[in-house]
Each structure stands twice: as structure tokens, then as C-alpha cells.
C-alpha positions as CSV (number, residue, x, y, z in Angstrom):
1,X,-11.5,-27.6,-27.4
2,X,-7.9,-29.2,-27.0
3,X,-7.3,-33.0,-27.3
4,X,-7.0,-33.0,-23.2
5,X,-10.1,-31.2,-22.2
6,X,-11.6,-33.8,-25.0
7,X,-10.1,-37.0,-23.1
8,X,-10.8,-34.9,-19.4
9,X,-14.9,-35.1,-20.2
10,X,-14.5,-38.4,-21.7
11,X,-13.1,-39.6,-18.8
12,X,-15.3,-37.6,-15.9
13,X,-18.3,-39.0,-19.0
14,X,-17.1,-42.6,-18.0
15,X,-16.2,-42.4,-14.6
16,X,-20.0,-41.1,-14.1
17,X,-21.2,-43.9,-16.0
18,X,-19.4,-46.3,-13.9
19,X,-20.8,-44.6,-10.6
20,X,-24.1,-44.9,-12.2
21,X,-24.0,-49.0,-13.3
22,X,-22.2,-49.2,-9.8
23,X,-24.8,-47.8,-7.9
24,X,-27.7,-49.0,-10.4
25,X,-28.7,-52.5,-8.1
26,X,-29.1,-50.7,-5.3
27,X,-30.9,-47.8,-7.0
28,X,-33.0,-50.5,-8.2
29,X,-33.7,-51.7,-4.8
30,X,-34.2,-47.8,-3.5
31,X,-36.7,-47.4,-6.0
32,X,-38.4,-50.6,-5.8
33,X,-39.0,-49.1,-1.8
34,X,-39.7,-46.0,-2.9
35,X,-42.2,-47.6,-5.6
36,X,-43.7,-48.5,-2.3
37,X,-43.2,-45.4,-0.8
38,X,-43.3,-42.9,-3.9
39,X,-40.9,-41.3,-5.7
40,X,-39.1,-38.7,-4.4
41,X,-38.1,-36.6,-7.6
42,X,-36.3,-33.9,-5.3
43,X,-34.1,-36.3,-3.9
44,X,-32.7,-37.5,-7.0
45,X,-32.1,-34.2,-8.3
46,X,-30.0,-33.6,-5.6
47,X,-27.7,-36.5,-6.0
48,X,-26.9,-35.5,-9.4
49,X,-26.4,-31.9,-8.3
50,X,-24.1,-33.3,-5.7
51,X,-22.4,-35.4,-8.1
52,X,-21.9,-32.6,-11.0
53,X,-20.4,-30.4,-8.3
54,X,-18.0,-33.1,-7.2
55,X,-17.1,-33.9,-10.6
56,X,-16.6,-29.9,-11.3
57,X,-14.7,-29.6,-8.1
58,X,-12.5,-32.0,-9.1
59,X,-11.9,-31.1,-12.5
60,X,-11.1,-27.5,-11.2
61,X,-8.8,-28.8,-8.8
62,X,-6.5,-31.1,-11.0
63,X,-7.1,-29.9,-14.6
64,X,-4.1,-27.5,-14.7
65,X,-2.1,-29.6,-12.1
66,X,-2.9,-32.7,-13.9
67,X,-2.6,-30.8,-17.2
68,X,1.0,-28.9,-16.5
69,X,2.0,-32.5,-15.0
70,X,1.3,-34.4,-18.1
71,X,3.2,-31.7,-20.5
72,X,6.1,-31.3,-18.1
73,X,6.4,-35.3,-18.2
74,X,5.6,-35.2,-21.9
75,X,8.6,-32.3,-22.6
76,X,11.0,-34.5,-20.0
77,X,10.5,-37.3,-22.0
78,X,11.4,-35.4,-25.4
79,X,14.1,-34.2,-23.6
80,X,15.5,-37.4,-22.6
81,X,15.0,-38.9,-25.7
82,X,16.6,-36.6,-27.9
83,X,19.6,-36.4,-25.1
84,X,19.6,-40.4,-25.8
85,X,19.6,-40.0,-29.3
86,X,22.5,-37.3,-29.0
87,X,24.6,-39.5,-26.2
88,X,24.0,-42.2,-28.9
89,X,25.7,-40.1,-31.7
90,X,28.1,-39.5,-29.6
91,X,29.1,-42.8,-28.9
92,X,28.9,-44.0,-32.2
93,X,31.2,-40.6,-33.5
94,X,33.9,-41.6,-30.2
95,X,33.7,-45.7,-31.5
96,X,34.5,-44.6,-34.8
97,X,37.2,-42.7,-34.0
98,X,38.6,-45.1,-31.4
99,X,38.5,-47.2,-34.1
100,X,40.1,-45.0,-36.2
101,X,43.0,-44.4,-33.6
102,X,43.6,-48.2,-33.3
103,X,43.5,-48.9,-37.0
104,X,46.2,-46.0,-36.9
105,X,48.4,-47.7,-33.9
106,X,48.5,-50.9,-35.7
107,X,49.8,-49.4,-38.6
108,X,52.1,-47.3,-36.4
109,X,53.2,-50.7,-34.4
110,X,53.6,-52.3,-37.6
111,X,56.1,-49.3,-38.6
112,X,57.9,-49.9,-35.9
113,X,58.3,-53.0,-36.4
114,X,60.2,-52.6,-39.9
115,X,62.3,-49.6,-38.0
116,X,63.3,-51.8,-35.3
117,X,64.0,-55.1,-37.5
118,X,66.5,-52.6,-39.8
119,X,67.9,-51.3,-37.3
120,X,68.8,-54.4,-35.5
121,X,70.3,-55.6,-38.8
122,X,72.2,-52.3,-39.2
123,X,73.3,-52.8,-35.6
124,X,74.2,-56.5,-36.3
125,X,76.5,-55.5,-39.5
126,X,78.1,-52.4,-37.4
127,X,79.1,-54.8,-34.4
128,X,80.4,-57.4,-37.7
129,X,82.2,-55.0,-39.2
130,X,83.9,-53.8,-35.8
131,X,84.5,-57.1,-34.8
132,X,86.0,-57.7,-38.1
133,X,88.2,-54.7,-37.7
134,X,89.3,-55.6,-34.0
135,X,90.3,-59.2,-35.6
136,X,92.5,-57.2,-37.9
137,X,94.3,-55.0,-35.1
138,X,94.7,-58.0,-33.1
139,X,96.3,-60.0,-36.2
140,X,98.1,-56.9,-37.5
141,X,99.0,-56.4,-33.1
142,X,99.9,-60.0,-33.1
143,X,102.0,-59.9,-36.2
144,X,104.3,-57.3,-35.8
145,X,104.3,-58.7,-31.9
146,X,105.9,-61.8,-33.2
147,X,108.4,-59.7,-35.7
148,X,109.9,-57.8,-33.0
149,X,110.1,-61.3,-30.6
150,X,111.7,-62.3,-33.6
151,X,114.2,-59.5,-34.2
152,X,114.6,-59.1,-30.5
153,X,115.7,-63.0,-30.0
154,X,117.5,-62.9,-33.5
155,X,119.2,-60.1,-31.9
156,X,120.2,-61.4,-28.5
157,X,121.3,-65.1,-30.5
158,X,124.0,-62.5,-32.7
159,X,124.9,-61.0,-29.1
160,X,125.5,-64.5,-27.7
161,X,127.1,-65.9,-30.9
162,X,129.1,-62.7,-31.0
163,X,129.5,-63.0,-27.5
164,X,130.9,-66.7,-27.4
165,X,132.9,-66.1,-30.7
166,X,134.8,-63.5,-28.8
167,X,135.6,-65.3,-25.9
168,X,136.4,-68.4,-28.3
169,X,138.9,-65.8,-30.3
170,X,140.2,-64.6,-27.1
171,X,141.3,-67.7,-25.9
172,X,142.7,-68.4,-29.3
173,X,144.8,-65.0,-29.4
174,X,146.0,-65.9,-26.2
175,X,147.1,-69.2,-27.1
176,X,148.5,-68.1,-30.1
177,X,149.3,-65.0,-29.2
178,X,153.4,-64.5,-28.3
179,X,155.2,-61.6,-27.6
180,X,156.5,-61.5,-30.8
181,X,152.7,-60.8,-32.6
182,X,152.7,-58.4,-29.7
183,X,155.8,-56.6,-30.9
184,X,154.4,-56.2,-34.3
185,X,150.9,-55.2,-33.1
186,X,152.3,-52.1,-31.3
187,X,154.4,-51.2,-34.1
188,X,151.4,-51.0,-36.4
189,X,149.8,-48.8,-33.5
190,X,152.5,-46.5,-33.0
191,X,152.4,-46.7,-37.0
192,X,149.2,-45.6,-37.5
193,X,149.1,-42.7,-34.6
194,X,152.7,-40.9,-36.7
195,X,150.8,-41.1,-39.9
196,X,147.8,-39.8,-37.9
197,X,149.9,-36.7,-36.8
């Protein structure tokens, strides 16, 4: 016999004996009448025929329902538990690699961080060493600016100076000047244009 047809008898066993210590003060009163009256031994019988047929009945009727009930529940429960147990692996395998994949973004944040720090100080020498180099165009611009200012108004002072000591030489020929220099200047011209031919 199985463990459940075992507990099944056990139980209809107590559920009888409970009818019976129920029932047994007013059996007692019954019999105390029928002490009186007699004992009717056929009537007795009878209840316990009735009651073994109801018990039977019953069993018959919710043995395999009961029984297929109980190992269904029994199975659904195994079932859920190791799902549980696996859904619990599973979390614990997806923490440890989330865990995994943030230990990995610090050290990929920290990276950057190095990458980004030398490349603002190789930014921050380029742009010094451009400035510097503009600073030198503009000097070297501003330089040879000032030279030709320089030339330029040296030049124009000799054009003026030139200028005035013209005009100051002109006025100085003509004052000087008679017609007698004049004489001998076209002689030297005339001079110069026979030796020329």
C-alpha cells in the first residue's frame, strides 16, 4: 500500500472515530431507552452498514480526484521551486555581470579621463605654440611695417630736401646767373654735341 492510501484509512479511521465519540452521549441516551425497550441488534448493524458505505462512497468518489489533485499540486510546487531556484541563478549570473560591466565603465570613464586631460594639454600647448607664432608674424609684420614707413618717409624728406635745395639753387643761379655764364654754358653744350658727332 502507498503512503496515500495509508494516510486515506488513517484519516476515514479517525473521521469514524470522531462520528462515533460525537454521537456516543446520545448513543448512550438511545441505549439507556432501549435498555428499557431492548436492544435492537438489527438496527445498529445497519448504521454501521450505512456508515461503511458512505465512508466507501466517498473514498471512491475523491480518492483519484483528491489523489491526482495532491500530486498535480505537489509537481506545481517542484516546478515553481526549481523555476525560483533557476530565476534566482539567473539573477545572481545578470548581478554579477552588471557588476562586471560597471567595474568595466569605471575603468573605461577613468580612461577617458587621462585621454581627455592629455589631450586638453596637447590642445593647450598647440594653441601656445600658434599664438606664439602669430606674435612673431605680427612682430616680424610690424617690423618690416615700420622699415618701409621708415624708408618711405626717409625717402619723401630726400625728395623735399632735394626738392627745396633745387628751388634754393635755382634762385641762386638766377641771381648769379648773367648772360655771360650763359654764354659759356652753351659753348660747353655745343662743345660736347661736336665731340659727340
Amino acid at each position: 500500500m502507498n503512503k496515500f492510501k495509508k494516510r486515506f484509512l488513517i484519516s476515514i479511521f479517525c473521521i469514524g472515530l470522531l462520528v462515533i465519540l460525537v454521537n456516543l452521549p446520545a448513543w448512550a441516551i438511545e441505549k439507556k431507552e432501549e435498555a428499557e425497550h431492548g436492544v435492537n441488534l438489527l438496527k445498529e448493524a445497519w448504521r454501521w452498514v450505512n456508515f461503511i458505505i458512505l465512508a466507501a462512497v466517498i473514498y471512491k468518489l475523491l480518492a483519484t480526484p483528491l489523489k491526482e489533485f495532491l500530486v498535480t499540486r505537489v509537481e506545481n510546487i517542484k516546478m515553481m521551486l526549481s523555476n525560483s531556484s533557476d530565476a534566482l541563478k539567473t539573477a545572481e549570473n545578470k548581478l554579477q555581470e552588471a557588476e562586471k560591466i560597471f567595474d568595466g565603465l569605471k575603468e573605461e570613464m577613468e580612461e577617458l579621463r587621462k585621454k581627455s586631460r592629455k589631450a586638453m594639454e596637447l590642445e593647450k600647448e598647440r594653441i601656445a605654440k600658434e599664438t606664439e607664432e602669430i606674435n612673431e608674424k605680427i612682430k616680424e609684420q610690424t617690423k618690416n611695417n615700420i622699415e618701409q614707413l621708415y624708408r618711405k618717409s626717409k625717402k619723401s624728406v630726400s625728395n623735399e630736401l632735394i626738392s627745396e635745395a633745387l628751388k634754393i639753387s635755382e634762385e641762386l643761379l638766377k641771381k648769379e646767373f648773367t648772360k655771360d655764364h650763359q654764354k659759356i654754358l652753351v659753348g660747353k653744350y655745343i662743345n660736347s654735341l661736336e665731340v659727340l658727332n
